[in-house]
N, C-alpha and C positions, 0 to 999 in steps of 0.2 A: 900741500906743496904749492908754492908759489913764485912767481916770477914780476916783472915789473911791470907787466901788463896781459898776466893769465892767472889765474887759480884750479889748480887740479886737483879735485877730490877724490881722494881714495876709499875704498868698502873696506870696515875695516876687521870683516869677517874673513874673509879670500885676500887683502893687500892689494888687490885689484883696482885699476882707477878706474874710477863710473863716471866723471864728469869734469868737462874744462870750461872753464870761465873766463871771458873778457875783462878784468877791471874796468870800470867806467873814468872816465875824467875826468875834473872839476867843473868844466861846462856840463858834462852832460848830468851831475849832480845838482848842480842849480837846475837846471831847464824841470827835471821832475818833479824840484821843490816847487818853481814857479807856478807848473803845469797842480800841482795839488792846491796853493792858495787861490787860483783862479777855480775850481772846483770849488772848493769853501765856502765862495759867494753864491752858490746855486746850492747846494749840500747842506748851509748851516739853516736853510728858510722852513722845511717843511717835514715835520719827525714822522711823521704817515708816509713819505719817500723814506725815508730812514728805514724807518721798520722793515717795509717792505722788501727793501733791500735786503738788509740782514736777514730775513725769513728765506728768501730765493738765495744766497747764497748757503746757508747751515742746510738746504735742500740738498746741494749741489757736494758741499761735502760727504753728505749720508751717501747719497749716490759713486762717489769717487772714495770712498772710503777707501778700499781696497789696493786700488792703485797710490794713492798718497799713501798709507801704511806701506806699504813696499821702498816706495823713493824713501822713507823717512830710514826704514831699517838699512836700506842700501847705506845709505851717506851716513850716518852716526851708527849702525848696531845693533839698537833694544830691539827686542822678539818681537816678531810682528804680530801677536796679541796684544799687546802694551802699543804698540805704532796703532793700531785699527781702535783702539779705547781712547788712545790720544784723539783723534779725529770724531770720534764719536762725543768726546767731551768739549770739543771746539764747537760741535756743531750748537749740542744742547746751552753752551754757554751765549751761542749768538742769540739763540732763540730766547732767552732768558732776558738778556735787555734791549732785546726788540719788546717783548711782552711788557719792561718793567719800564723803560728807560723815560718814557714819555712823563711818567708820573713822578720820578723822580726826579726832574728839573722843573717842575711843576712850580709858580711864583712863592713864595713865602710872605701871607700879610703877620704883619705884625704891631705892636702898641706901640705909639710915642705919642710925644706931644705933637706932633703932626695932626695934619686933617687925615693922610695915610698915607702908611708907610709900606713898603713891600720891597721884596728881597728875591731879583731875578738871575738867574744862572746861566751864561750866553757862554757859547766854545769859546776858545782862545784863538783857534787856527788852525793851521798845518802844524802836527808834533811826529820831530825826529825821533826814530826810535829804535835803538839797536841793539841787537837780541842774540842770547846766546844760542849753542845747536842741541843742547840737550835736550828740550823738548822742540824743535823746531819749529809744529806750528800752534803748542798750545802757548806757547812766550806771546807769539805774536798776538794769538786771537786775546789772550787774559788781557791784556791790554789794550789791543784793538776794537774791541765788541764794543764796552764803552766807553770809548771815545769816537769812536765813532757814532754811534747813538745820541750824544750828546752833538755832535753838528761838527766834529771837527773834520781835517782829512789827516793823511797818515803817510809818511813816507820811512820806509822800513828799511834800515843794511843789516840783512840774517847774517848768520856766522859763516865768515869761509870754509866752511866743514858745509855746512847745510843747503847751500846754496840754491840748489833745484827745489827745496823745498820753500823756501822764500819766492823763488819765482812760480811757482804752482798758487798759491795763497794770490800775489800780485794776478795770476792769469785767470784763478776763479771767481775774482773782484771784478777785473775789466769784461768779463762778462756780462756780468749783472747790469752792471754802471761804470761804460766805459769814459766819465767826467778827468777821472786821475784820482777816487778818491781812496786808494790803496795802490805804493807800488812802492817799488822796491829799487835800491842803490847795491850795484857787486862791486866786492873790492874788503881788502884788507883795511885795517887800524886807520892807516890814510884816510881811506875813503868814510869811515866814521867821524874824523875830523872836522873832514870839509860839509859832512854833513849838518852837525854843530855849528858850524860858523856860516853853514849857509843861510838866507830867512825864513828861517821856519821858526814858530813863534816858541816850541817849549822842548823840552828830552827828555825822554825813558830811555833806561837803561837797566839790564840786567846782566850780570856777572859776577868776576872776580872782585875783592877789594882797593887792589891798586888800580886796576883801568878804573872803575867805578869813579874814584876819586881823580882821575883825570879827566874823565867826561864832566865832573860835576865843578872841576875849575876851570875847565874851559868855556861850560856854558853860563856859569857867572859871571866871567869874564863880559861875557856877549848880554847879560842882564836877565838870561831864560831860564823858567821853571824847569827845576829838574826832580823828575824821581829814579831813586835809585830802587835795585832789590840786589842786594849783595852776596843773598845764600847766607847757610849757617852750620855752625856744627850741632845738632839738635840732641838734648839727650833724649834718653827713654830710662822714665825711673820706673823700678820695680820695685813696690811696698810689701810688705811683708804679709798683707791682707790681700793680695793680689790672687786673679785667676792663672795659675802658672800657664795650663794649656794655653791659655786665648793671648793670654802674654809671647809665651814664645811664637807662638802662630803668628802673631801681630811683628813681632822681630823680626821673623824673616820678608816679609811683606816690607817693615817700614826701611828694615836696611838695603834689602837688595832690587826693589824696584829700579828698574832703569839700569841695573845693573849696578846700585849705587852712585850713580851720577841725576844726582839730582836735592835741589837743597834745603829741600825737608825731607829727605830722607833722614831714619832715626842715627846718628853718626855716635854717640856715645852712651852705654848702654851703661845706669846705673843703678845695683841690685841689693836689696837688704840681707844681711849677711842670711840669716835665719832659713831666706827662700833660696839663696845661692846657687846651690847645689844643682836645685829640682829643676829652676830655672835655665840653668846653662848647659844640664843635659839635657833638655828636651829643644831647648834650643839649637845646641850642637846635631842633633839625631835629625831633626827636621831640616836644617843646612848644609847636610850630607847627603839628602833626596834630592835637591836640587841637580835639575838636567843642565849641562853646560855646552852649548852648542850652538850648529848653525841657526843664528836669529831668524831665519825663514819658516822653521818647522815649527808645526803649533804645540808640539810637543815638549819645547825649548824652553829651559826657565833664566838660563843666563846667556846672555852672548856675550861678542867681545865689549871692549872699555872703546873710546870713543879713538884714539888714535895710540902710537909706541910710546910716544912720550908718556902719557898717562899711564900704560903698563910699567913703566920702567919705573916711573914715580912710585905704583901704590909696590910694586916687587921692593923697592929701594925703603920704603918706610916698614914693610915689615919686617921687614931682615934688622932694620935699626930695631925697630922695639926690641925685635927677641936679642939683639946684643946687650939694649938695656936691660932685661930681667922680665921681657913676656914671652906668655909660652903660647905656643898656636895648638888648640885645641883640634882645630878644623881647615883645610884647605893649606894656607902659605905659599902657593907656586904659580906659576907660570901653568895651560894645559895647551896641550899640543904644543907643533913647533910652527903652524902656520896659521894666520889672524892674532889678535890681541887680546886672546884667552884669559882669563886669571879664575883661579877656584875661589869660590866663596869661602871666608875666612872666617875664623871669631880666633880672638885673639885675649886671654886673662892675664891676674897680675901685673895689670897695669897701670901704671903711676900718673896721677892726674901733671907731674911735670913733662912729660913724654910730650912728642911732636907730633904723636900721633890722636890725640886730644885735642891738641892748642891749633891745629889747623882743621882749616877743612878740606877732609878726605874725599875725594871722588873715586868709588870704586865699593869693590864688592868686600869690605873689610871690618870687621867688628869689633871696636873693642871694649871690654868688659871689665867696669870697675865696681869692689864690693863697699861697701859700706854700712856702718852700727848701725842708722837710727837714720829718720827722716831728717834731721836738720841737717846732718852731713850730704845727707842725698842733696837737699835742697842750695848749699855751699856749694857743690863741684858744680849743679846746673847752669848756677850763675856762674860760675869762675870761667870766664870766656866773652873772647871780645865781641862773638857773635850772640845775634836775638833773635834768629828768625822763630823757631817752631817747639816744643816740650809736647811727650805725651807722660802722661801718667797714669799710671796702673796702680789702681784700687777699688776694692768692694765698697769703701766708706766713700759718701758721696760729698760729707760736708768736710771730712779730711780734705777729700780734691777740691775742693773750691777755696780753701782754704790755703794748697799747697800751691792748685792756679795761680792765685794771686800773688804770690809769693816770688814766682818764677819770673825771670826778665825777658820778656819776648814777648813777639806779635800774634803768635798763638798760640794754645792751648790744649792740649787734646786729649778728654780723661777716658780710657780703657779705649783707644783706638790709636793710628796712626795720623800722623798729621797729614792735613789734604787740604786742598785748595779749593772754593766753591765759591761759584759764582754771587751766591746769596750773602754771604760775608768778605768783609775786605781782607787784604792779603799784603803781610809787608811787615818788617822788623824795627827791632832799636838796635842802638850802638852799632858796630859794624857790620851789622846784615842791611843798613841803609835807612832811607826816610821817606815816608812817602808813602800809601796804596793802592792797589790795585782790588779791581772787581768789588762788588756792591755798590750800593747808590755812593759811596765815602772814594771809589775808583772813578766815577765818572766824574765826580767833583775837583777830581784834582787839576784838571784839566779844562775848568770851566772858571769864569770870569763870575765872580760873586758881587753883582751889583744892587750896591743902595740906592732906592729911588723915595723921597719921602716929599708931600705933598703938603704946604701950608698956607693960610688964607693970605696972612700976613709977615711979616719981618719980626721975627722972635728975636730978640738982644738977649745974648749970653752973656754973662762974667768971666769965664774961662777961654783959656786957649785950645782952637782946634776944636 
């Protein structure tokens, strides 16, 4: 809920408001970008203050685990097992390129006709960067760890949903290092604007496709690096060599974590005709177990969806599919009458033209298409505007490397669900966006690749440039 100078956050397990918020101003949007590039200058000099930092902060998380799992389930929903693994995954991710980051900006010498040449990697600066609430503070940290490691500073607008969790991340930063070298902007789309066009040297962004595509012409406009992360509708192929248990097991894992909001989750589930069957009843039997409830209790395997809109959306596309000619094997409603409940679904007989394929679904919803033969499987995978994530399921290992390669997307994932780690980069083609995050290839993005090459004398070229 919002107004033109508050934002109120509702829980969207109770309908309960948990939190009101100030929008900031355009002054007070500049003053924190300022107050981060004057940080920068102290921040970019010494990666042993870096580390250090990050080490005492990922402390501070392990320690507050609990109470940030709580905020996070309060203001978006997922069970606070998933909220408490969130935070425990931010922690281990800070620690990771505090340990690595140093070495991975490390000089590059390399050959020329130079006396020498080498290849240095300097921050850019302060990078805008605004984040959606589905994972509230692992967006932040995937992003933030290294780039900050690498010397820059950070100024963050969480999502109007998550708000206190962006300011918890901002308040366990100025702990550590109260310079400015993490903080955060509230406020609606506005205030993401004024973010962009305020001086801050580059933008991350993760989201939808259309804002995505307005952050990323507005910050061209202004001449700034931008990376996007778009999200994706990710299949999950099922081969006919496939382990059926570990497969369906892995379904319900890769579709319903986060309660289906989130964008490697597995959103389109593609199955060889032969396994069909085995497959989608053990899949159905397993997504019938699931507990659907208050996200506080550790008990809980699904809460609610992130606000009504979102309920009324994924309520609205299954009702379409089954008009079209799918049938709900599992769940299809609305549960209870109070929070933003929905049953976990699987949904067959469903037509790769469906809208419920060509989008991406956020929510607890499955749906399942058959198909002859691996080239067909590998046709529907690709048939999508989205790149982010594939996993595939098979015993044959050079089949999957094979079928890997094949598939359009920024990862890959054979006999598991797709996941994000810190150790490999992270980030899609076509419209899942451009650009990664995490590993040395995330901290790079955001770093100045400078040529520096040393020679006795004036070498006369023939060519241009």
């Amino acid at each position: 809920m919002m107004s033109s100078d508050r934002i109120v956050t509702i829980n969207p397990a109770s309908e309960e408001v948990v939190g009101e918020h100030v929008v900031m101003s355009r002054d007070q949007v500049i003053a924190r970008v300022k107050s981060a590039k004057e940080a920068f200058q102290h921040w970019r000099r010494d990666t042993h203050r870096r580390a250090s930092v990050l080490y005492e902060v990922a402390s501070i998380l392990r320690k507050e685990r609990d109470n940030l799992a709580r905020t996070a389930t309060m203001e978006m929903g997922k069970t606070i097992r998933e909220a408490r693994a969130e935070v425990e995954k931010c922690a281990w991710t800070i620690e990771y390129f505090a340990d690595n980051g140093e070495h991975f900006i490390d000089d590059e010498v390399t050959v020329t006709d130079a006396r020498k040449t080498f290849i240095a990697f300097e921050p850019l600066g302060t990078i805008g960067s605004i984040m959606p609430w589905n994972f509230p503070y692992w967006q932040g940290i995937r992003f933030a760890a290294p780039a900050l490691m690498a010397g820059n500073t950070i100024v963050m607008k969480p999502s109007s949903t998550t708000l206190q969790c962006g300011k918890e991340l901002e308040r366990i930063f100025s702990s550590v290092d109260n310079l400015g070298i993490f903080s955060v902007v509230i406020g609606d789309a506005r205030v993401g604007e004024m973010l962009i066009d305020s001086p801050v040297d580059a933008v991350t962004f993760t989201g939808s496709v259309e804002v995505g595509a307005r952050v990323a012409s507005r910050a061209a406009m202004h001449v700034k690096k931008c990376v996007l992360e778009l999200g994706g509708s990710d299949p999950f192929i099922v081969l006919d060599d496939a382990d059926i248990d570990k497969a369906s097991s892995a379904a319900v894992k890769g579709r319903f974590i986060n309660n289906g909001q989130s964008c490697i989750a597995s959103k389109r589930f593609i199955v060889m005709r032969s396994v069909a069957k085995e497959f989608i009843e053990s899949f159905a039997r397993k997504a019938e177990r699931m507990r659907v409830g208050d996200p506080m209790h550790d008990d809980t395997d699904l809460g609610p969806v992130v606000n009504r809109h979102a309920l009324e959306y994924i309520d609205g596309i299954v009702r379409e599919t089954v008009m079209e000619g799918g049938e709900v094997l599992v769940g299809g409603e609305r549960v209870g009458s109070k929070g933003y409940y929905y049953a976990p679904t699987l949904i067959t007989k469903v037509k790769e033209g469906m809208r419920i394929v060509r989008e991406e679904v956020f929510g607890p919803v499955a749906p399942i298409m058959i198909v002859d033969d691996e080239r067909e499987a590998i046709r529907l995978a690709n048939d999508s505007e989205f790149g982010l994530g594939a996993s595939v399921w098979t015993t044959d290992l050079d089949r999957a490397e094979r079928l890997a390669r094949s598939i359009e997307a920024g990862l890959v994932t054979i006999n598991n669900v797709v996941i994000s780690d810190p150790r490999v980069p992270f980030g899609g083609v076509k419209k899942s966006g451009f650009g990664r995050e995490l590993s040395r290839y995330g901290m790079l993005e955001f770093m100045n690749i400078k040529t520096v090459r040393f020679y006795d004398q004036l070498i006369h070229y023939h060519h241009v440039e």
